[in-house]
N, C-alpha and C positions, 0 to 999 in steps of 0.2 A: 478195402477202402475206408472203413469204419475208424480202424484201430488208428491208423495216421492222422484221422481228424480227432479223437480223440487224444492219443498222445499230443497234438498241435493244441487242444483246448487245454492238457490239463499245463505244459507248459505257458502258455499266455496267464493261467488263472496265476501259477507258482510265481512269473517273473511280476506282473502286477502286485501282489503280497509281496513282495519283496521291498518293490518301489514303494508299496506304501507304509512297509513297516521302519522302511530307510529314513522318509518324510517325519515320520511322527519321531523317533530319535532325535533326527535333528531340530525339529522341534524343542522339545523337550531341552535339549544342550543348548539353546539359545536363551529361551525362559530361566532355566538354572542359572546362566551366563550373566541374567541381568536381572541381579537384586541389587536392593541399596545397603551392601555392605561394603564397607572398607576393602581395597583391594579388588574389588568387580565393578565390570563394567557401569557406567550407570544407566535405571532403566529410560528408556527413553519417550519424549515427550513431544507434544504443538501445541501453548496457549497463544490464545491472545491478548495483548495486554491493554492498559488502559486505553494506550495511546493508538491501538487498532493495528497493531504490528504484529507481525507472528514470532514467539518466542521457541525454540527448541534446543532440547539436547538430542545427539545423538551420535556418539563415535565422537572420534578424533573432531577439535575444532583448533582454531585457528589461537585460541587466549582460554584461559583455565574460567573457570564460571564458578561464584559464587551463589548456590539457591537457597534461599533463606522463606520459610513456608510462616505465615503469620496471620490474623486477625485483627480487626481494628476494638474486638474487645479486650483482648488480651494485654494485661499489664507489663509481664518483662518486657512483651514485643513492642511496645510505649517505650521504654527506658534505653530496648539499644535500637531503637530507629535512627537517634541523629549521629549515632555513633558510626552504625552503615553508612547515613550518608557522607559525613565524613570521610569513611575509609573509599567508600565509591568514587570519592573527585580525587583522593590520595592515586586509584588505582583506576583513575581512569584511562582506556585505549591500554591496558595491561591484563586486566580482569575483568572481564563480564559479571555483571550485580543482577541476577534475578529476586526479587523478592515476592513470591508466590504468593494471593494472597489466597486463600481454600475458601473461596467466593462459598460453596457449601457450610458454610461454616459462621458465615460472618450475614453483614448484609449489605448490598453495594454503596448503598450512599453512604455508609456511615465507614465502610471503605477509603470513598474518591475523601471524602471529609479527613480520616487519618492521616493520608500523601498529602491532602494539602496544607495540616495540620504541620506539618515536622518538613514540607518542602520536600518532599524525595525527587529527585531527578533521575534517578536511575528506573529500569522497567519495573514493571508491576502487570505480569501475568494475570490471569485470572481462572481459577480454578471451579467454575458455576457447576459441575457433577461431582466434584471429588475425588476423579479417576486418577488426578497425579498424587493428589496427596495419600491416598491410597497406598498408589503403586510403591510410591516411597517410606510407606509404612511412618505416615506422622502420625503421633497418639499426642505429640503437645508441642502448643505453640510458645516460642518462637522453637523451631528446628532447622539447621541449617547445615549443608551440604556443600566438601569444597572438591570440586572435581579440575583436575589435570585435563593438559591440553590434548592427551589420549582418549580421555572421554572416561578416563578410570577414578572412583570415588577415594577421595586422600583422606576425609573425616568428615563426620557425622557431629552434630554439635547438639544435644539435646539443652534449652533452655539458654539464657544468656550465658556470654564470654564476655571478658575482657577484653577492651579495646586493646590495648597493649598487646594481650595474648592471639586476638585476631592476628593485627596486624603481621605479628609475626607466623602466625600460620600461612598465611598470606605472600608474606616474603617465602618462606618455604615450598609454598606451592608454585611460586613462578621459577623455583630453580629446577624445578622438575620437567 
């Protein structure tokens, strides 16, 4: 009577270790799955933005999304702010314009002051722990992120671009 309950305990312990060694793999393959490199998925996120709306990436969406991660001390991020919003009305109801700002990082009034400084219309996430900017591995601002309607990262922009040279990454990214 013994041996059967113990062969019965030792497989439940084996198939248990199993499931859980299965769980943690997959784990793992999903974390690996979603860095912010070019070519992977991008990681995914939920701010809210100025305007009290929930902003996310995650998977496949409906329009390719521009995240552009910034500071209202930050000088390049001064210099292509009207050039976003420009390209933002160019691409509007085509491209999603996140401009993230790493609320960690800055300070909020002198934030709302920058949007209203340069008129942004497009969202303004807010980033008040630093967990997206993080995850995105920003070390400088302006840094900006053009992700496909897959939810797959197309390019990485460390520092200002070229309006011009946006724009056509942009065109690019919507043939995809």
């Amino acid at each position: 009577m013994r041996r059967p309950i113990l062969i019965l305990l030792v497989i439940v312990f084996l198939t248990g270790l199993t499931v859980y060694e299965w769980d943690q793999q997959t784990a793992a393959v999903t974390t690996s799955e979603q860095k912010p490199k070019i070519g992977f998925p991008a990681p995914a996120f939920s701010l809210t933005g100025l305007d009290k709306k929930t902003y996310q990436v995650n998977g496949p969406r409906e329009r390719p999304v521009l995240i552009n991660f910034w500071a209202s001390w930050c000088g390049p991020c001064k210099l292509e702010a009207p050039d976003l919003q420009k390209l933002s009305q160019k691409y509007q109801g085509k491209v999603d314009f996140y401009a993230i700002n790493s609320t960690s990082n800055d300070n909020l009034d002198d934030a709302l002051a920058f949007v209203e400084s340069f008129k942004l219309t497009f969202p303004i996430p807010l980033d008040p722990t630093g967990e997206v900017t993080d995850l995105y591995q920003v070390n400088a601002f302006p840094t900006t992120y053009l992700i496909d309607r897959q939810g797959v990262i197309r390019q990485k922009i460390i520092g200002t671009i070229d309006p011009k040279e946006l724009d056509e990454e942009l065109t690019e990214l919507l043939s995809k």
